[in-house]
PDB file with SEQRES, HELIX, SHEET and CRYST1 records, atoms N, CA, C and O in Angstrom:
SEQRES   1 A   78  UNK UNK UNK UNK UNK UNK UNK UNK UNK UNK UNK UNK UNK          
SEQRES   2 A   78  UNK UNK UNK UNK UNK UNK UNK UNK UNK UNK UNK UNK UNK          
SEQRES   3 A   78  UNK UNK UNK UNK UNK UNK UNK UNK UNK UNK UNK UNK UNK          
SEQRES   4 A   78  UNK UNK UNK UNK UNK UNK UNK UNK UNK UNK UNK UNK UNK          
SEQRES   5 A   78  UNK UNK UNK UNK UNK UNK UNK UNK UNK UNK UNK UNK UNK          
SEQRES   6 A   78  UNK UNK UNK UNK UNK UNK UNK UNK UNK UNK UNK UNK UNK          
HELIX    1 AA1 UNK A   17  UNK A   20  1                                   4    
HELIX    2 AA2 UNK A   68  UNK A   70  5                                   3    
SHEET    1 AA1 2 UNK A  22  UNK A  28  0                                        
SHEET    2 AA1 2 UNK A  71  UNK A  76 -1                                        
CRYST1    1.000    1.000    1.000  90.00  90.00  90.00 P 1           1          
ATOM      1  N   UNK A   1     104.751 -74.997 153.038  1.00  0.00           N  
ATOM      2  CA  UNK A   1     106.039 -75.346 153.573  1.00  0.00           C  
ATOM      3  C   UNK A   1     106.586 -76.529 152.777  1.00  0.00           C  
ATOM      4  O   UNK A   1     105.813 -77.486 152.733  1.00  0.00           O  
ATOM      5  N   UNK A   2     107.798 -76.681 152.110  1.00  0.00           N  
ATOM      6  CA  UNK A   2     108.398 -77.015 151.723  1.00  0.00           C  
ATOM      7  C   UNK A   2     109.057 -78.558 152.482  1.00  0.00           C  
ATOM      8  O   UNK A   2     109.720 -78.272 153.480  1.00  0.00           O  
ATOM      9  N   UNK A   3     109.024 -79.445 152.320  1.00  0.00           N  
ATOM     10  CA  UNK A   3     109.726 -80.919 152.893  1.00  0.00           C  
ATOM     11  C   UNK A   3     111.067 -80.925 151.855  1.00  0.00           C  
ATOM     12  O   UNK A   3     111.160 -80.706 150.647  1.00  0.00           O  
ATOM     13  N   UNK A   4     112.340 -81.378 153.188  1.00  0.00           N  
ATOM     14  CA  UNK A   4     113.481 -81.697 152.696  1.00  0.00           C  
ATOM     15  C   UNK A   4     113.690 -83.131 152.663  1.00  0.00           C  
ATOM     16  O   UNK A   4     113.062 -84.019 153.240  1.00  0.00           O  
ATOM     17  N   UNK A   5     114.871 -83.210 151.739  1.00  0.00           N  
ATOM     18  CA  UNK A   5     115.235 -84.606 151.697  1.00  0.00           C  
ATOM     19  C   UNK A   5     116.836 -84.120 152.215  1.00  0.00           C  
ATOM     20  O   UNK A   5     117.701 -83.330 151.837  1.00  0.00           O  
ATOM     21  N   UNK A   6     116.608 -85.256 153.475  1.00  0.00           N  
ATOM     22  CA  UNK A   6     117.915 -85.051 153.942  1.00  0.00           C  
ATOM     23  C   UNK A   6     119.072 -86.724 153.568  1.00  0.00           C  
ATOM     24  O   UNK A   6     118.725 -87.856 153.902  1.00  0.00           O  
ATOM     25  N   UNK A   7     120.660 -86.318 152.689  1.00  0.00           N  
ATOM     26  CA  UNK A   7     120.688 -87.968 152.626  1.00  0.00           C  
ATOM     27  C   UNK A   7     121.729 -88.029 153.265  1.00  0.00           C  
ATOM     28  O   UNK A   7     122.495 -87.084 153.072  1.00  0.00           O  
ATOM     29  N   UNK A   8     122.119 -88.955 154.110  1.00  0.00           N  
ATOM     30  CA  UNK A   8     123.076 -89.412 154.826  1.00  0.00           C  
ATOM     31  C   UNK A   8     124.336 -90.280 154.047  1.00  0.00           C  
ATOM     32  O   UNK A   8     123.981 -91.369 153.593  1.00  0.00           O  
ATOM     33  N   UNK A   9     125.595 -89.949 153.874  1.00  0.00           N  
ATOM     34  CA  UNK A   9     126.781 -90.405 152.954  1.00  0.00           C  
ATOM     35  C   UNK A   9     127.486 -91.122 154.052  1.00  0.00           C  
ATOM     36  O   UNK A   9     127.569 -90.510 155.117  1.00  0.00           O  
ATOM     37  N   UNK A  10     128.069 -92.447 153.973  1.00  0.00           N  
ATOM     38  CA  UNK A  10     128.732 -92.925 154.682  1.00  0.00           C  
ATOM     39  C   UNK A  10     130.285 -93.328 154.001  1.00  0.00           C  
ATOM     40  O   UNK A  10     130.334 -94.056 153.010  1.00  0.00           O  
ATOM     41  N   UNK A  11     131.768 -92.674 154.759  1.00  0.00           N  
ATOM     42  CA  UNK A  11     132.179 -93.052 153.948  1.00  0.00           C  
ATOM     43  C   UNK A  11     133.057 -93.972 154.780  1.00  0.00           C  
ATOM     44  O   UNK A  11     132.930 -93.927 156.003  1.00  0.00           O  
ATOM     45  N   UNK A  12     134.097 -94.953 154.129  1.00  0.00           N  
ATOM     46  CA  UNK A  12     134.965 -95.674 154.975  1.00  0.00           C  
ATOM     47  C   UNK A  12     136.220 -95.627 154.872  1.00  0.00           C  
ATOM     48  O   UNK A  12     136.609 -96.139 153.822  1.00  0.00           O  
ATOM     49  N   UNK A  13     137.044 -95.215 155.543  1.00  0.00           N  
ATOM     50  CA  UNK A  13     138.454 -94.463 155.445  1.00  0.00           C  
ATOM     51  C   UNK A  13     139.687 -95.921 155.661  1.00  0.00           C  
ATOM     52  O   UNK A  13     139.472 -96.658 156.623  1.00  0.00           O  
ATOM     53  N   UNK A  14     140.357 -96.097 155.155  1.00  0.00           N  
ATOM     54  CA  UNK A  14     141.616 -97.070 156.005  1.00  0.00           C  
ATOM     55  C   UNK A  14     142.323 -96.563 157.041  1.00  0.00           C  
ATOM     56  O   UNK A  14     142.936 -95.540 156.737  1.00  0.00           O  
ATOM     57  N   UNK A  15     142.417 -96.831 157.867  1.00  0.00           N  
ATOM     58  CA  UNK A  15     142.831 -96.736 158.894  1.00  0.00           C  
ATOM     59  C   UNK A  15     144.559 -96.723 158.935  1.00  0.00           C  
ATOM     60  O   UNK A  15     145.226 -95.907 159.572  1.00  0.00           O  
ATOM     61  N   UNK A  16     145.182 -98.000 157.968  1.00  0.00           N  
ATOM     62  CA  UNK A  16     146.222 -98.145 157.972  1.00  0.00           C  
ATOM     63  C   UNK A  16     147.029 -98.091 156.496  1.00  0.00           C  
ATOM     64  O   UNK A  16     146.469 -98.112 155.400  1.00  0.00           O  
ATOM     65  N   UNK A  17     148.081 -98.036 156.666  1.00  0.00           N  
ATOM     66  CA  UNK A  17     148.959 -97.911 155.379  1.00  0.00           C  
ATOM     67  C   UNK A  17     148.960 -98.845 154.795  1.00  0.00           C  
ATOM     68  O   UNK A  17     149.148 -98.588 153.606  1.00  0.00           O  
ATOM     69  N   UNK A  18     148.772-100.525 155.104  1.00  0.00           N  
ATOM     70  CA  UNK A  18     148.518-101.644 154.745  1.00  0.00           C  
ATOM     71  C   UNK A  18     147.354-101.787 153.808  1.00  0.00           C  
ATOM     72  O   UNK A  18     147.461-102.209 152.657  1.00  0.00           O  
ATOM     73  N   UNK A  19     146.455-101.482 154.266  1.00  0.00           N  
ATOM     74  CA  UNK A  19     144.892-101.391 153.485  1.00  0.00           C  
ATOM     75  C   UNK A  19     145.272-100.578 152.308  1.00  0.00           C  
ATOM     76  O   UNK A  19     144.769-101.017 151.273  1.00  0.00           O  
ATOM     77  N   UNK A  20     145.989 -99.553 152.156  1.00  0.00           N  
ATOM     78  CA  UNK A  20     145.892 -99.036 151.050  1.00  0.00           C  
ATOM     79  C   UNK A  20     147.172 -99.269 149.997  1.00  0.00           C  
ATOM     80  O   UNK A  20     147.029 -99.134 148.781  1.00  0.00           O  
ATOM     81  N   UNK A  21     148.573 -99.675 150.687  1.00  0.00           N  
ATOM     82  CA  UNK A  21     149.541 -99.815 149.850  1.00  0.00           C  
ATOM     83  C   UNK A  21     150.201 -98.833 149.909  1.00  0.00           C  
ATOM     84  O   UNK A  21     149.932 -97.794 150.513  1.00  0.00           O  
ATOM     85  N   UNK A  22     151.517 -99.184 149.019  1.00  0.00           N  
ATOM     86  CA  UNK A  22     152.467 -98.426 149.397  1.00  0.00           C  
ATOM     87  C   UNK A  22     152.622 -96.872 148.577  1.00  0.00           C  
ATOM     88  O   UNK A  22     152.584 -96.874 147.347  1.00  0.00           O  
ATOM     89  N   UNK A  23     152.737 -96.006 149.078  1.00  0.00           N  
ATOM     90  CA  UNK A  23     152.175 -94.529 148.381  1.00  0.00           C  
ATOM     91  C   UNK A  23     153.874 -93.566 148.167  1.00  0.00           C  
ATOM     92  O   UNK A  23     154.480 -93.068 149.116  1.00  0.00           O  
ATOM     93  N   UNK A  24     154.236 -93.525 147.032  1.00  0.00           N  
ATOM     94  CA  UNK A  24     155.253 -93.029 146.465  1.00  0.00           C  
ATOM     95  C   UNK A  24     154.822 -92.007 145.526  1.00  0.00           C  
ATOM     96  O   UNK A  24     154.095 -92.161 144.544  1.00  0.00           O  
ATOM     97  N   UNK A  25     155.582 -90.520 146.125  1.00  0.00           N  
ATOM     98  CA  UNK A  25     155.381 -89.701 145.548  1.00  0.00           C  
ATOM     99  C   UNK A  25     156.384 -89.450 144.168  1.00  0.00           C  
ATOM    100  O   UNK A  25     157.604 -89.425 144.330  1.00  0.00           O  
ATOM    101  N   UNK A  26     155.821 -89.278 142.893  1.00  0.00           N  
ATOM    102  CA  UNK A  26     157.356 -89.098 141.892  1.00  0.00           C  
ATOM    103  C   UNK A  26     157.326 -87.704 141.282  1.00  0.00           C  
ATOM    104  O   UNK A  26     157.380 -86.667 141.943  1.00  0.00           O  
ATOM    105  N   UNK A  27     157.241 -87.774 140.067  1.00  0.00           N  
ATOM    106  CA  UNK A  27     158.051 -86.184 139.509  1.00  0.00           C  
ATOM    107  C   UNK A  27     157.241 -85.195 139.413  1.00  0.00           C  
ATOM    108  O   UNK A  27     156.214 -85.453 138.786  1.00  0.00           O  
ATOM    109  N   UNK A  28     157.389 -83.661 140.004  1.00  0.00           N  
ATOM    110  CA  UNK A  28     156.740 -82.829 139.811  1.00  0.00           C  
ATOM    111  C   UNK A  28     155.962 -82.330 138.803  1.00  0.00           C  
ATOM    112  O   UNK A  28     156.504 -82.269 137.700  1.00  0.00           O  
ATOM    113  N   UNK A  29     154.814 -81.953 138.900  1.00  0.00           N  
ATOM    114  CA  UNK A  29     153.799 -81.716 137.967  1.00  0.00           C  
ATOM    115  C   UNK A  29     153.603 -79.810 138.303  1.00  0.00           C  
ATOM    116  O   UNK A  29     152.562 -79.249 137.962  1.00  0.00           O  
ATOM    117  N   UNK A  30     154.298 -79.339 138.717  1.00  0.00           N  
ATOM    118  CA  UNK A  30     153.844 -77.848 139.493  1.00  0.00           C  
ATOM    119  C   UNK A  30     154.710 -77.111 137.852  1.00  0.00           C  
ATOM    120  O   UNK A  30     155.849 -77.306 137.426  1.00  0.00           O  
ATOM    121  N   UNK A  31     153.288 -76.044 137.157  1.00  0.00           N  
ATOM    122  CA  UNK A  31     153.606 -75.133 135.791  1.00  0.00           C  
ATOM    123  C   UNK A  31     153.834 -73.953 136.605  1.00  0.00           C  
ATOM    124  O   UNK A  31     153.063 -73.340 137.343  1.00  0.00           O  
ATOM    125  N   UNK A  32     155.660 -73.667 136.174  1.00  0.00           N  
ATOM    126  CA  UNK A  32     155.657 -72.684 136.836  1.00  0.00           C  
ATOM    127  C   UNK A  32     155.661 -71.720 135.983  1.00  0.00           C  
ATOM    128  O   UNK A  32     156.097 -70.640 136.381  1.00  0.00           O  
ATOM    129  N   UNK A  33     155.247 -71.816 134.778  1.00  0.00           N  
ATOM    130  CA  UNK A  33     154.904 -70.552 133.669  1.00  0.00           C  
ATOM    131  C   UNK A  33     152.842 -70.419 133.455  1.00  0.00           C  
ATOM    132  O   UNK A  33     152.204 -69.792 132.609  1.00  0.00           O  
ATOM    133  N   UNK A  34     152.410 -71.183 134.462  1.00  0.00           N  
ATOM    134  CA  UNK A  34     151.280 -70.953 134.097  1.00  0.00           C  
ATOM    135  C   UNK A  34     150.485 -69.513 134.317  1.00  0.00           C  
ATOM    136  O   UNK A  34     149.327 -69.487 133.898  1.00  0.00           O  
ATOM    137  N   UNK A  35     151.036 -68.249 134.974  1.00  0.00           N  
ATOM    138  CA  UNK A  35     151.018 -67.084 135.241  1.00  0.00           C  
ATOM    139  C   UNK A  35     151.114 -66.546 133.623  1.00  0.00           C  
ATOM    140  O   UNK A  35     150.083 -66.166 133.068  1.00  0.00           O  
ATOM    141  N   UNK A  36     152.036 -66.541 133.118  1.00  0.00           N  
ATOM    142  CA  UNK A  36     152.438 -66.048 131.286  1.00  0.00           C  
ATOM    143  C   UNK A  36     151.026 -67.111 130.260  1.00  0.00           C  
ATOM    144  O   UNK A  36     150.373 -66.665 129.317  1.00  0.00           O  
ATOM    145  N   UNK A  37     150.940 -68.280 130.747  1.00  0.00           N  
ATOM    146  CA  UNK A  37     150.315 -68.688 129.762  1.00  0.00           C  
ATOM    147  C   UNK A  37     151.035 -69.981 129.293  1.00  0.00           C  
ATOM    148  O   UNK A  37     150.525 -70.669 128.409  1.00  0.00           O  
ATOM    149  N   UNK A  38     152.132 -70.297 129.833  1.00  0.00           N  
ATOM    150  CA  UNK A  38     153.122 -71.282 128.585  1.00  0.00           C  
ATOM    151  C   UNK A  38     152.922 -72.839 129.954  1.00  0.00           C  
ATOM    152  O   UNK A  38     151.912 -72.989 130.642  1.00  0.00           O  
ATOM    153  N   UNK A  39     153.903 -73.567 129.990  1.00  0.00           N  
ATOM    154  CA  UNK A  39     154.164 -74.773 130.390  1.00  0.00           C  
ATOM    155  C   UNK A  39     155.240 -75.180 130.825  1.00  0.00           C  
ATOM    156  O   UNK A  39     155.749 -76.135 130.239  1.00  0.00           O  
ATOM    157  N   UNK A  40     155.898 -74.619 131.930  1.00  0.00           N  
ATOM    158  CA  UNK A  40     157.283 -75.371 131.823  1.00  0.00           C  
ATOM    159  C   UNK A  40     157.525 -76.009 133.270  1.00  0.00           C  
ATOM    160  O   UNK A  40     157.357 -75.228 134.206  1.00  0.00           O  
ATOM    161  N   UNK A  41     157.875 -77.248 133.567  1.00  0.00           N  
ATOM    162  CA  UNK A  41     158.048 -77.771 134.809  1.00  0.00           C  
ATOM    163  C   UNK A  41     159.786 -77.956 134.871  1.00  0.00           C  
ATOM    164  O   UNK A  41     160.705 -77.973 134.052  1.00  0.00           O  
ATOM    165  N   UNK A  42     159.622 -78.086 136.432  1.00  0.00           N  
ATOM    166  CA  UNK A  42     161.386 -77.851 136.949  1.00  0.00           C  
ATOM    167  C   UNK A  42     162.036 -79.049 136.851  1.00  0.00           C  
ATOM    168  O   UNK A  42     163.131 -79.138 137.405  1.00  0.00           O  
ATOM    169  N   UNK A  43     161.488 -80.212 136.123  1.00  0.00           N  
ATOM    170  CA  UNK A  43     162.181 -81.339 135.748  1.00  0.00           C  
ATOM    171  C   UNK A  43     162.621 -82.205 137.787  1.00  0.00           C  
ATOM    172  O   UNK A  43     163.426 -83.132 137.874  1.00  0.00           O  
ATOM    173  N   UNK A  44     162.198 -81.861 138.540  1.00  0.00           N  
ATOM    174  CA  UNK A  44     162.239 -82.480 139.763  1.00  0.00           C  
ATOM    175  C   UNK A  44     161.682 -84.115 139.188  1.00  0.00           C  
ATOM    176  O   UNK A  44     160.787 -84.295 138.362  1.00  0.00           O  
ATOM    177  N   UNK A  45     162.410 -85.081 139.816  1.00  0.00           N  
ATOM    178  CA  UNK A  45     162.260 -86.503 139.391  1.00  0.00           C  
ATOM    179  C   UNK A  45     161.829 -87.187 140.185  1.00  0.00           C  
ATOM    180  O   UNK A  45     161.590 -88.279 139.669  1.00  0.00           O  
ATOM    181  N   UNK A  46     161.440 -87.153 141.776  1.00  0.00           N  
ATOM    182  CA  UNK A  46     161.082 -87.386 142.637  1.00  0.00           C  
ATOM    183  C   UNK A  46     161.309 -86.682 144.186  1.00  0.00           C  
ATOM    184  O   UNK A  46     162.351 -86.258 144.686  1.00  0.00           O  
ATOM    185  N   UNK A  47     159.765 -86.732 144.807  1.00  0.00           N  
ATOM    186  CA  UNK A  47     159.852 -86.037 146.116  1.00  0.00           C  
ATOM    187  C   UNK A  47     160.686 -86.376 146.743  1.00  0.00           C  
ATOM    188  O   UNK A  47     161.050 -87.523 146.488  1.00  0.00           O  
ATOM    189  N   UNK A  48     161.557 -85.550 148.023  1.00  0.00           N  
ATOM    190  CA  UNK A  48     162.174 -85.759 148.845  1.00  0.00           C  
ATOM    191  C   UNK A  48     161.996 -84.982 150.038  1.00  0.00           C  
ATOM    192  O   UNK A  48     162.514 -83.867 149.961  1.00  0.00           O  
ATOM    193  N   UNK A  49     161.329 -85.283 151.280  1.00  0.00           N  
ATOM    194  CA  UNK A  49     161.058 -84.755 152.249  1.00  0.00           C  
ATOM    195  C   UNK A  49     162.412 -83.839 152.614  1.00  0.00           C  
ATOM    196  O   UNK A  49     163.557 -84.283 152.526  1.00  0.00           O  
ATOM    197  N   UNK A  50     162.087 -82.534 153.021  1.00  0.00           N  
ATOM    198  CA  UNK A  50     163.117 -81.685 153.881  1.00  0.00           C  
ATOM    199  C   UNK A  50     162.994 -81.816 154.938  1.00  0.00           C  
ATOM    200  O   UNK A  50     163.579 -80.982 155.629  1.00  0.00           O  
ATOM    201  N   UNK A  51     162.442 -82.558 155.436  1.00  0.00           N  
ATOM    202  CA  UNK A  51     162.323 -82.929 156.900  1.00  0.00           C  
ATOM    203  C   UNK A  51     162.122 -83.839 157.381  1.00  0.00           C  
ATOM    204  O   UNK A  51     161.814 -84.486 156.380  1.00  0.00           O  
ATOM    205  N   UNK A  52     162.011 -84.638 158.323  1.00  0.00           N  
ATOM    206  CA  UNK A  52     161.357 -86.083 159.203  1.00  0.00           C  
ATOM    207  C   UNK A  52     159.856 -85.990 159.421  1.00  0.00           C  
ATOM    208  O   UNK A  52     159.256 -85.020 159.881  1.00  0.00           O  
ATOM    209  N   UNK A  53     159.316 -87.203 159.001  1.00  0.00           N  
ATOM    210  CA  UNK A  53     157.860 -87.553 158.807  1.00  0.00           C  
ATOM    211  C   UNK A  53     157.222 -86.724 160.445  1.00  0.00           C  
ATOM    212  O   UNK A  53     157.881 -86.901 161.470  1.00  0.00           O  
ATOM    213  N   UNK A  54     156.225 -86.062 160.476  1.00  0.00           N  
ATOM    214  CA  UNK A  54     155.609 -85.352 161.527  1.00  0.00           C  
ATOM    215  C   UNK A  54     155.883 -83.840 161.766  1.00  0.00           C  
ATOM    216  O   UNK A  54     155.222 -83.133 162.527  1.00  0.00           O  
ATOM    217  N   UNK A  55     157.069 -83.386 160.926  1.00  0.00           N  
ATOM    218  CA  UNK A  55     157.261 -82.149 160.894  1.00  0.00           C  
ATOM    219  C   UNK A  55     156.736 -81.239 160.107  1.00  0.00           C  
ATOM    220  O   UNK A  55     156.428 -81.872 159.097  1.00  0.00           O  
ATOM    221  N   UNK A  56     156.463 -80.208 159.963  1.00  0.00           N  
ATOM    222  CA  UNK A  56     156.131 -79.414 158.429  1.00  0.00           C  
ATOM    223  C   UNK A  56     157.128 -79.294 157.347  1.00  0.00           C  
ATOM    224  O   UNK A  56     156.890 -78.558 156.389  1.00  0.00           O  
ATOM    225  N   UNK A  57     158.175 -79.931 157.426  1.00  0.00           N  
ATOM    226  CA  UNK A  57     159.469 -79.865 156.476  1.00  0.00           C  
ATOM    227  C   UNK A  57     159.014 -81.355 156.021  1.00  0.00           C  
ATOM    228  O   UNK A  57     159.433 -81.803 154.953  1.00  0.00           O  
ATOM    229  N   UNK A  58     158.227 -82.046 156.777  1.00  0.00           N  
ATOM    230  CA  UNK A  58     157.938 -83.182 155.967  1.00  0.00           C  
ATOM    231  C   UNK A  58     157.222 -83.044 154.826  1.00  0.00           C  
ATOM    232  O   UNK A  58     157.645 -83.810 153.959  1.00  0.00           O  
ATOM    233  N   UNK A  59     155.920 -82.092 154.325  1.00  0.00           N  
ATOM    234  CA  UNK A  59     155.426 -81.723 153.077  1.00  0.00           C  
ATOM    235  C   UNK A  59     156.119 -81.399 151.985  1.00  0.00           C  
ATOM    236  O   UNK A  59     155.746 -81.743 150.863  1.00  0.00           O  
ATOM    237  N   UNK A  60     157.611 -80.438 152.289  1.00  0.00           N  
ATOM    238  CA  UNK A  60     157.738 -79.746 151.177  1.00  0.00           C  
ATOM    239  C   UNK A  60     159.233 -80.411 150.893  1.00  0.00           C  
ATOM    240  O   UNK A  60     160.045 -80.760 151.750  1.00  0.00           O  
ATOM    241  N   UNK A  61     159.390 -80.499 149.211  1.00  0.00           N  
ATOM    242  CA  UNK A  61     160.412 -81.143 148.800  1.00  0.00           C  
ATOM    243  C   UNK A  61     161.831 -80.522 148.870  1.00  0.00           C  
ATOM    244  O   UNK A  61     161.950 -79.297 148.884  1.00  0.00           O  
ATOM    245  N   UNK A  62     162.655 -81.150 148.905  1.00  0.00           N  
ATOM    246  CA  UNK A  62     164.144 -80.699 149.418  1.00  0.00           C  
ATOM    247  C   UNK A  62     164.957 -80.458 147.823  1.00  0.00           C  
ATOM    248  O   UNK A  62     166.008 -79.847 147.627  1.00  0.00           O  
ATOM    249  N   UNK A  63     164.201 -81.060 146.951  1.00  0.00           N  
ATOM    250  CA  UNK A  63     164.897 -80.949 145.717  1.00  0.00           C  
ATOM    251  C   UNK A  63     163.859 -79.814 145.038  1.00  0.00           C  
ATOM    252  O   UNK A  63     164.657 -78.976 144.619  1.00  0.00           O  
ATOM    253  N   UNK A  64     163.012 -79.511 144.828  1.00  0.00           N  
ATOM    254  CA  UNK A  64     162.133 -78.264 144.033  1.00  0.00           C  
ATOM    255  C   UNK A  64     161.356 -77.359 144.675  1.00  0.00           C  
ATOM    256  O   UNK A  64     160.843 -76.454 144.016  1.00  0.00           O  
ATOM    257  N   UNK A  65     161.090 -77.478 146.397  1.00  0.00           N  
ATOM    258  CA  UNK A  65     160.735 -76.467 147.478  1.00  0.00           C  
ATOM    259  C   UNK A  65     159.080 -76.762 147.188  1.00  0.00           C  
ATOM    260  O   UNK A  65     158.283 -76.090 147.844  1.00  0.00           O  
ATOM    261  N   UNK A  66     158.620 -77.634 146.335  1.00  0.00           N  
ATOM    262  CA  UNK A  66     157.186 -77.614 146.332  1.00  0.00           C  
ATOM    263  C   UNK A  66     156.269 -78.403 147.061  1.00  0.00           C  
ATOM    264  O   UNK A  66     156.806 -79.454 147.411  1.00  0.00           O  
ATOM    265  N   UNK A  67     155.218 -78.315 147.387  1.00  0.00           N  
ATOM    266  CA  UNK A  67     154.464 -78.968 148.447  1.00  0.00           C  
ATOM    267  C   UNK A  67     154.196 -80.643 147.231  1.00  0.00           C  
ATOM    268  O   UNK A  67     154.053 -80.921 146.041  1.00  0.00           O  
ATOM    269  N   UNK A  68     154.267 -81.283 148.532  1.00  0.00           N  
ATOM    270  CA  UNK A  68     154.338 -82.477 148.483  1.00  0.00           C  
ATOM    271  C   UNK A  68     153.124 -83.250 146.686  1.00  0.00           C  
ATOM    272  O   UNK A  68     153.306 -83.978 145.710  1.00  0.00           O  
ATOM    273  N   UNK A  69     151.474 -82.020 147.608  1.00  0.00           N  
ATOM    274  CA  UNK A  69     150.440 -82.443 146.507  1.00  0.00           C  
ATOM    275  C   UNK A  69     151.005 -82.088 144.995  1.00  0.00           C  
ATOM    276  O   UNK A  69     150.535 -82.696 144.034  1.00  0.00           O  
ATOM    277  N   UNK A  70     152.093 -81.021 144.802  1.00  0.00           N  
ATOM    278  CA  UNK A  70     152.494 -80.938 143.212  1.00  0.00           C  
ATOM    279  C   UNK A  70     153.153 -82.153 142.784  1.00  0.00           C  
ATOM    280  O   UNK A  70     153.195 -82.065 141.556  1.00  0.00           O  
ATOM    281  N   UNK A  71     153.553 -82.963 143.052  1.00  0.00           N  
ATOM    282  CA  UNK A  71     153.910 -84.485 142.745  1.00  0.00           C  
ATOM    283  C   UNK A  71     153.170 -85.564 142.800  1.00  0.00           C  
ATOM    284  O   UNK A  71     152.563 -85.901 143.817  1.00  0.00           O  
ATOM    285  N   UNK A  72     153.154 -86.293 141.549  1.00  0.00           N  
ATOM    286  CA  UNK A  72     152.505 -87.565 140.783  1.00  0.00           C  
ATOM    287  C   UNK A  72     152.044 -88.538 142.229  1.00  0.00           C  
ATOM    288  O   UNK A  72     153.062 -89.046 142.698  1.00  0.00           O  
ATOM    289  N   UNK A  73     151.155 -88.799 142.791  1.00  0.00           N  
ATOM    290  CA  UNK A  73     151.216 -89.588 143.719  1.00  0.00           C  
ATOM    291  C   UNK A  73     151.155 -91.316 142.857  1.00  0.00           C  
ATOM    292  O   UNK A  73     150.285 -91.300 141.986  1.00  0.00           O  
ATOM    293  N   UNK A  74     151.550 -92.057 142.912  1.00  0.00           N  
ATOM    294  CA  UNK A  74     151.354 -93.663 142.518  1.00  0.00           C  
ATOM    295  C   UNK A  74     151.103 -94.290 143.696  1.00  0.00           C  
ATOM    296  O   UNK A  74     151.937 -94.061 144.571  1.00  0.00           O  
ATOM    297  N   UNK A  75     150.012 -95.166 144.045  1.00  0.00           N  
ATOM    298  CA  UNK A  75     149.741 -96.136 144.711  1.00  0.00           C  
ATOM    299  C   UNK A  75     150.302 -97.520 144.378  1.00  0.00           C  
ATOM    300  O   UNK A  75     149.844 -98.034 143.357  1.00  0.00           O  
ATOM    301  N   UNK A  76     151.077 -98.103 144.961  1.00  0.00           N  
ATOM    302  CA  UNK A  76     151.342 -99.747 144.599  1.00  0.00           C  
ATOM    303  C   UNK A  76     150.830-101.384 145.738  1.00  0.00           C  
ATOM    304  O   UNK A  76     151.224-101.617 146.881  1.00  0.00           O  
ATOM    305  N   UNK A  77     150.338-101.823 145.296  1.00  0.00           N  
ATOM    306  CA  UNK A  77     149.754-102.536 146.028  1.00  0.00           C  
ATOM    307  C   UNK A  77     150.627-102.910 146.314  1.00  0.00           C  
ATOM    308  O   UNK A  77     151.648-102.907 145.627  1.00  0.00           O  
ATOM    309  N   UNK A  78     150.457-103.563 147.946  1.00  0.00           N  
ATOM    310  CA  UNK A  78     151.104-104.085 148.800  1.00  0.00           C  
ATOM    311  C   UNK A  78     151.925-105.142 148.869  1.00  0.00           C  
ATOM    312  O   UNK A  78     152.463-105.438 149.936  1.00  0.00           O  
TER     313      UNK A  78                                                      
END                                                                             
């Protein structure tokens, strides 16, 4: 019989928007020729929620229809 090693990961999350700074999403990174093979992005310059924070229109952008994660996230300290 075989003995495991079991390891325990602890991780520590922030709790608040403070701890981590201020989080601005900017210009789309989503290849919408990557199906063909080529490279071409929709030139979107920054996210803009289609909706109010808590909604599902809050993910997706009002200027290129793409979910929020296809845009550059930048962190700036506080």
């Amino acid at each position: 019989m075989k003995k495991r090693q079991v390891m325990v990961v602890k991780r520590e999350y922030a709790t608040s928007s403070s701890a981590v700074g201020n989080i601005r999403y900017g210009e789309c990174q989503k290849n919408h020729a990557a199906n063909t093979g080529g490279y071409a992005v929709d030139g979107c310059r920054e996210f803009m929620a289609s909706a109010g924070e808590g909604t599902s229109g809050a993910l997706t952008c009002a200027a290129c229809g793409c979910h929020r994660n296809f845009h550059k996230r930048e962190v700036h300290a506080a």
